[in-house]
Phi, psi and omega in degrees: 000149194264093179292349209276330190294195180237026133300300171303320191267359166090157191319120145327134178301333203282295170339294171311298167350282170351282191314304183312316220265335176289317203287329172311304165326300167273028187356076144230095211281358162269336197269316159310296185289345163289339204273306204282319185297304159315283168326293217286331196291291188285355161272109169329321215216051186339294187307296274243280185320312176275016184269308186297336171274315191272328167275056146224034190272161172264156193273182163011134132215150196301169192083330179235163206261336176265152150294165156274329178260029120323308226225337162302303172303316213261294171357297158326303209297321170299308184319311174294316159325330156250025172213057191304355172283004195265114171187185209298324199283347181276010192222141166316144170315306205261013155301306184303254184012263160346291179274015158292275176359274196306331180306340176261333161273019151264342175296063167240026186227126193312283207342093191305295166341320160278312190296318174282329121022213177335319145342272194298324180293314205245054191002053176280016188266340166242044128306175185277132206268356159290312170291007178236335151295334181288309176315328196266333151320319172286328154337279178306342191284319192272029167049035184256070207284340166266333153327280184320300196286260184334311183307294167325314188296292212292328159294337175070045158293019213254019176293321241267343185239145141003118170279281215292297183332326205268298236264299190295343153317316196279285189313356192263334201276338205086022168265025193295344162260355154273312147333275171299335168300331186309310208262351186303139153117342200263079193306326204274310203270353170304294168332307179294309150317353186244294189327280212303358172266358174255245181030316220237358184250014187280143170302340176252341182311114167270153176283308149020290207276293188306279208301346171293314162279350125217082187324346186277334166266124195259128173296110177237141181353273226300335174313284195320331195286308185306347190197049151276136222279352154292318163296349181290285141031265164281359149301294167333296202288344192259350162262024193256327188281290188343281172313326211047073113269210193268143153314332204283327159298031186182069166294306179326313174272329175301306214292294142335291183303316171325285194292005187284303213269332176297298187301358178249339138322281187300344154287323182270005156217057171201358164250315180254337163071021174281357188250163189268140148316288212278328170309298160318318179259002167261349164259271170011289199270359187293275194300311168297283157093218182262025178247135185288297170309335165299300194311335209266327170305309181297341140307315176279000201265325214255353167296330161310311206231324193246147173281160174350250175359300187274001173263314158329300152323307202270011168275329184276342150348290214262359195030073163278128177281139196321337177278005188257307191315116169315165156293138187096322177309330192268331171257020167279303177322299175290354186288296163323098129343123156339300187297353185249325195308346186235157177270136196302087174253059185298178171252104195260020175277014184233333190265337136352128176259116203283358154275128184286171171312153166302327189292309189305333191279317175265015157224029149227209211249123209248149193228118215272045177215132176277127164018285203274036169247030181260125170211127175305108205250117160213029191221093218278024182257352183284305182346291185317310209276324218278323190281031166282290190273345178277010206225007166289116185330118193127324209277153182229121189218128168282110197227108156201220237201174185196138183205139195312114188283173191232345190088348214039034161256037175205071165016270207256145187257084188283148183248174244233327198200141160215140212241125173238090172253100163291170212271035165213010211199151198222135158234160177217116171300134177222122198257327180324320202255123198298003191272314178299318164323271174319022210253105178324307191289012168260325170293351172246004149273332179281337186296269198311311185314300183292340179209052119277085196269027159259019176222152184244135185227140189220109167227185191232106143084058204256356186287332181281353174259275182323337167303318207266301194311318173307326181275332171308285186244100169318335194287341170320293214295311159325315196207087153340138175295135150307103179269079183274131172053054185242110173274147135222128220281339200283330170278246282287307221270340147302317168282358173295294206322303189311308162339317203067023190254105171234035167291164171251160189243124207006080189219147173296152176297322159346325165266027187286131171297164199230144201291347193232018167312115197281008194266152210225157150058229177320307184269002141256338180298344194276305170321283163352291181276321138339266200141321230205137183261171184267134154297107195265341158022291183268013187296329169243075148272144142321063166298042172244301212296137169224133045247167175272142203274148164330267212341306198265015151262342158309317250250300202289359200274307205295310186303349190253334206269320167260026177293290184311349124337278162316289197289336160279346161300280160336303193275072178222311184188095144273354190289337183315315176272343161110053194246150183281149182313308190251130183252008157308331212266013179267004189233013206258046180244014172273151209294131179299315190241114187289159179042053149237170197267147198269193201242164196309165164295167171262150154356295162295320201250050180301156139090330151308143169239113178310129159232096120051136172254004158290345167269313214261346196291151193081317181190195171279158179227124145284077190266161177281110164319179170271330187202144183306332176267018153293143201258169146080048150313272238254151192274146218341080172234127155322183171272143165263013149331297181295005208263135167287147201311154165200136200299161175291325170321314199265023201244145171214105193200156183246117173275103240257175197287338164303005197230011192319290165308337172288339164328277228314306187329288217293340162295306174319330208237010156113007182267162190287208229093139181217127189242128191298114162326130140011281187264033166272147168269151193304318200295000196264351158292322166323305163312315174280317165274336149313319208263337187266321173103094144253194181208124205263150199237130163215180155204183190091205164311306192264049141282279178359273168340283179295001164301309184272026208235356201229139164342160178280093178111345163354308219217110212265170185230153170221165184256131173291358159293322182278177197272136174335283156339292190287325200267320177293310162314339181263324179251034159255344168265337166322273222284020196008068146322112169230115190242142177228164155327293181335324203269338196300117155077045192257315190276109156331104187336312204262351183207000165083027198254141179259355168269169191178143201267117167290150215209086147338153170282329173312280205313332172278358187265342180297304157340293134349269182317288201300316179273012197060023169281327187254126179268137190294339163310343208249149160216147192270324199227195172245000176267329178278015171286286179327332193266341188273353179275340187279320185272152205169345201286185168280190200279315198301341175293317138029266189276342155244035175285123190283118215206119146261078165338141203243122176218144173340150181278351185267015187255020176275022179267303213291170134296051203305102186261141190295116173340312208286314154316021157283115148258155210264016159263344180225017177020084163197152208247190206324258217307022197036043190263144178278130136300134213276061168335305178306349175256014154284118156292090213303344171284010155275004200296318188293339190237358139294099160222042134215162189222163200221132202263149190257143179251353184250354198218335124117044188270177160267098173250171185195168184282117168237213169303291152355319155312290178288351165305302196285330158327291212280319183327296201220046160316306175322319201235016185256128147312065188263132148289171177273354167268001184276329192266355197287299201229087151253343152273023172305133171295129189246185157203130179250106180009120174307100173302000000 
């Protein structure tokens, strides 16, 4: 075919461009998608053409959430569907090739929707994986370490690369959930990535050994702050459950967890003095185990607490070698009889008595059964008698669990006893013994038990017990239990709470609970209700160990026998508690099958998300929806719609230390926030939202905790997987946060304070001068020339230098203090923070010219880039006008203080 007229070669790519870039401009983006949808129909060379467009499309611009040849691409990506001969096969190999190439040097953008793209059109995933490895090299050169790390996912390098090369950039960054996106499903760099995060909790590990190994990274606190070996830790262990691997790959973090959990041992029973002797040595020796420095620390920790004589024992225990030894174990030792020389560990389950002291009867909570109506199941013919009567049509069964405690030196928790009480009788399942466990008809009795819905099963707090029966019997996780007639007591008692119902129900007043009551969970609704909290005594037992001692089969009788308790007293006179008649219907959003995924919405109920009240029980979860405009985040919450607007300021929250990046976003955007050090323990947010009003942001684990320590919605969970950015959008929109430009950069970054001092550039180069930052020889300009020959007086003439200061328009939120509160002889100000000087650079000095000071922390800002980077970040949920998107970097001017 005769290519030369200029009809054979078809509409120019440049044109088309043109063309494209106008219509983008007067952003008429319906008009744009007929015109490119058209254009592409007329380039002689389709592949060729949109290659020619896009590398000249201009990048990011503020105001907008696309590119244009972003939106050039998804056009293609329509186009091609009705013209599916346009591809790679109709061209020579090294014709593909070639425009493979250029197709790839465009791959420097996150923007998934582009990247898979360009990916699928131009088949780059059968490139030479050398060649694709060279981009992400380069990639990595240009320090674009999550571009690279993301690029790679979509191509599917990650054989092809370096694990550490990719991952520790990212983690020093705070990205360790990109970093696990990296290596997951990949077993060998799943591994490699858990060694190398134990490798850094070693006791000899220097920070050192990372700049030797990549000089090219500059370490900074918040890096640092990333692979401090407590945060580490809990990252190991939860990608070692993630991952399944072996513990054995992480001695180190293992190790760390051991000595974490021997000092909270040694706390809970030589400070709070709440643990049992024997209960205690049976965690001792749990947790210490065979590794000789734990054995030889839990000696010198008890030197602390015990005399010579019982440290001596548990030294001779473990044969700690004599140079190991504090001083005096050793001559103690020798010192020692035989007969003392061992630690008492006799068995006190047969000296117990099952009725307790008077004292005991009269402050906790008592179970209305004699010995011999406790009966043991470890048989499947005892099975048979228990399930004749717990499976009678009709029936009210108390129901719950025991389990080992592990410390978090173990994943997964199996249980141990399971306890069924009916109102005149107890049976307790004894799971130790594995034949029984493992018994089919005990797994098809539990199978029955749970989706009879004729029996009412009642429990407290049931989602961590269907966790642990799942970690028991694997065949759960395959085939979910059927969850039928399931009460759990743990929503009443929440809903008692909200009430503000803090009766006892026909109990002398003398027990009425008190607002500073220390009993928690079962055993204050028991308290409540009752009269009388549960002896928790026994509660971190060796539920393994047999025979199990009286103490813990009271313990374990009472916890399942006063669910039936309770729940009769309710349903008895719930208006008394401020409770609805059926009280079944306070529970009834609950999930029919625990671990099935839940089901889609209908139709009708588009954009609502069902959530299960076994995930919402305790407090509120921020989870990711299928899509942000979906309604009914939070368990029985409005919609957020309904929450009325509310400014960012009047936004108040503590940021628990997991959550260091969802600060810095929400600060960025004017909410107030105070974010937890590293090394704060969780309870000290709990502390901060009591004393502060705050509303505490966490995930993880200590939500559980902190829930129960703050109001009711006090305390939201998020899920940790998602990116800082996206978790700052879900709860500005829960809280329908109408955040505008103006509120961006209203707050100080670094210590949250919303005032600030405007700083002229005259007045920062004197300043400067004055501290020896600026040597009088060096000039940046001919205007700093003019100012050091012209100027000379002191800094206090200075400081009543007459300004009106011109400050970003996005700076009306803030707060403005007069220069003159500045003292001009140690430039610091009433609260004694220095202006942080050492962070001028002086060659920004010629094209600043103001700069703006934190009055509580003394940091330096000034107008960059930064701003519209943060514009473009959370447009979606920023309130921009068009005059907003026109000039927000624009100059206002403000009243002269």
């Amino acid at each position: 075919m005769n290519h030369s007229t200029p009809e054979a070669m078809g509409l120019d790519p440049i044109m088309l461009r043109d063309q494209l870039f106008e219509l983008w401009n007067r952003k008429d983006l319906q008009t744009l998608h007929l015109a490119s949808l058209q254009g592409f129909s007329k380039l002689s060379m389709p592949l060729e053409g949109l290659l020619t467009i896009l590398e000249s499309c201009p990048g990011k611009q503020k105001g907008r959430s696309h590119t244009l040849g972003h939106n050039v691409l998804m056009d293609y990506q329509i186009w091609l569907k009705e013209h599916p001969q346009v591809n790679l096969s109709s061209l020579s190999e090294q014709q593909a090739v070639a425009l493979q190439r250029r197709a790839l040097s465009l791959l420097t953008d996150t923007q998934s929707s582009f990247v898979e793209s360009l990916i699928n059109i131009y088949q780059l995933t059968s490139l030479d994986p050398a060649i694709l490895r060279l981009h992400i090299l380069k990639l990595q050169a240009l320090k674009c370490y999550k571009e690279a790390a993301i690029i790679s996912m979509k191509l599917k390098l990650q054989k092809e690369l370096n694990m550490e090369e990719v991952c520790v950039p990212l983690i020093l960054q705070g990205k360790l959930s990109l970093a696990e996106s990296f290596v997951t499903g990949h077993s060998h760099l799943e591994q490699q990535l858990v060694t190398l995060l134990d490798s850094w909790c070693h006791p000899s590990f220097r920070v050192e050994e990372i700049s030797k190994r990549f000089p090219y990274l500059s370490l900074s606190k918040h890096c640092m702050a990333q692979i401090q070996p407590k945060i580490l830790t809990k990252h190991i262990l939860r990608l070692v459950e993630k991952f399944k691997i072996n513990q054995a790959l992480c001695p180190n973090a293992m190790h760390k967890r051991r000595l974490d959990s021997l000092r909270f041992l040694m706390y809970k029973r030589f400070v709070e003095k709440s643990m049992t002797e024997e209960n205690w040595i049976d965690h001792v020796q749990y947790v210490v185990a065979d590794d000789l420095e734990l054995q030889i620390q839990l000696v010198e920790m008890l030197v602390k607490y015990c005399n010579l004589r019982k440290v001596s024992q548990w030294s001779v225990r473990y044969k700690i070698p004599r140079h190991r030894l504090p001083f005096g174990v050793w001559e103690t030792q020798q010192t020692l009889p035989l007969h003392l020389q061992q630690i008492d560990l006799s068995d006190s389950a047969q000296t117990d008595e099952w009725i307790p002291s008077h004292s005991h009867c009269q402050k906790f909570y008592q179970v209305p059964l004699t010995k011999d109506k406790v009966h043991f199941v470890d048989t499947p013919e005892a099975l048979q008698k228990c399930r004749n009567i717990v499976l009678k049509e009709g029936g009210i069964v108390g129901f719950d669990m025991e389990w080992q405690p592990t410390f978090g030196c173990n994943s997964t928790q199996q249980v141990a006893l399971i306890q069924l009480a009916v109102f005149d009788e107890v049976f307790l399942l004894d799971l130790s013994v594995n034949r029984f466990c493992q018994h089919p008809d005990t797994i098809n009795f539990i199978r029955s038990l749970f989706s009879e819905r004729n029996v009412l099963k009642i429990g407290y707090g049931m989602a961590g017990d269907l966790k642990c029966l799942s970690a028991t019997w694997h065949q759960f996780l395959e085939e979910p239990l059927k969850m039928e007639g399931v009460l759990d007591l743990l929503s009443i008692h929440q809903k008692i709470q909200r009430s503000k119902v803090s009766k006892t129900y026909n109990v002398p007043k003398e027990v009425l609970v008190r607002d500073d009551s220390t009993e928690k969970g079962l055993s204050l609704l028991v308290q409540q209700v009752l009269g009388r909290p549960l002896d928790k005594t026994e509660q971190m037992s060796n539920w393994e160990k047999r025979p199990l001692r009286i103490s813990q089969i009271r313990y374990a009788v009472a916890d399942a026998y006063c669910l039936l308790d309770v729940y009769s007293i309710l349903s008895s006179n719930p208006a008394y508690f401020g409770l609805p008649a059926d009280l079944c219907s306070i529970s009834s959003g609950q999930s029919e099958k625990s671990g099935h995924k839940k089901d889609k919405p209908s139709q009708a109920n588009k954009g609502k998300q069902a959530f299960s009240k076994e995930e919402c029980q305790g407090a509120q979860r921020l989870s990711p929806p299928h899509s942000y405009t979906q309604k009914g985040l939070l368990c029985d919450e409005k919609p957020i719609e309904d929450y009325p607007p509310l400014p960012p300021q009047q936004l108040r929250v503590v940021c628990d230390n997991m959550l260091q990046g969802l600060g810095r976003y929400l600060r960025c955007l004017g909410v107030d926030v105070v974010m937890l050090e590293n090394t704060d323990d969780h309870r000290v947010a709990a502390k901060l939202a009591q004393a502060e009003g705050r509303v505490i942001l966490t995930c993880g684990q200590p939500y559980q905790s902190l829930r129960s320590q703050v109001g009711e919605g006090r305390c939201l969970s998020l899920d940790c997987s998602e990116k800082a950015r996206d978790q700052a959008v879900r709860v500005l929109r829960y809280f329908n946060v109408q955040a505008t430009p103006s509120d961006i950069f209203s707050r100080c970054q670094a210590c949250n304070s919303d005032q600030y001092v405007a700083v002229p550039k005259e007045d920062m180069i004197r300043m400067l001068k004055q501290k020896g930052f600026i040597q009088k020889q060096e000039n940046t300009d001919h205007t700093t020339q003019r100012l050091h020959q012209q100027e000379e007086e002191k800094l206090g003439d200075i400081l009543t230098y007459k300004v009106t200061p011109e400050l970003p328009r996005y700076a009306l939120q803030c707060h403005w203090a007069p220069l003159s509160g500045l003292d001009p002889d140690t430039l610091t100000f009433p609260g004694g923070a220095p202006i942080q000087l050492h962070t001028v650079p002086p060659a920004l000095l010629p094209r600043i010219p103001l700069f703006y000071v934190c009055t509580r922390c003394g940091k330096v800002f000034w107008e960059g880039s930064h701003f519209g980077r943060v514009l473009s970040m959370f447009q979606e949920v920023l309130n921009i006008t068009h005059e907003d998107a026109e000039s927000a970097a624009g100059p206002i001017t403000v009243p002269h203080h």
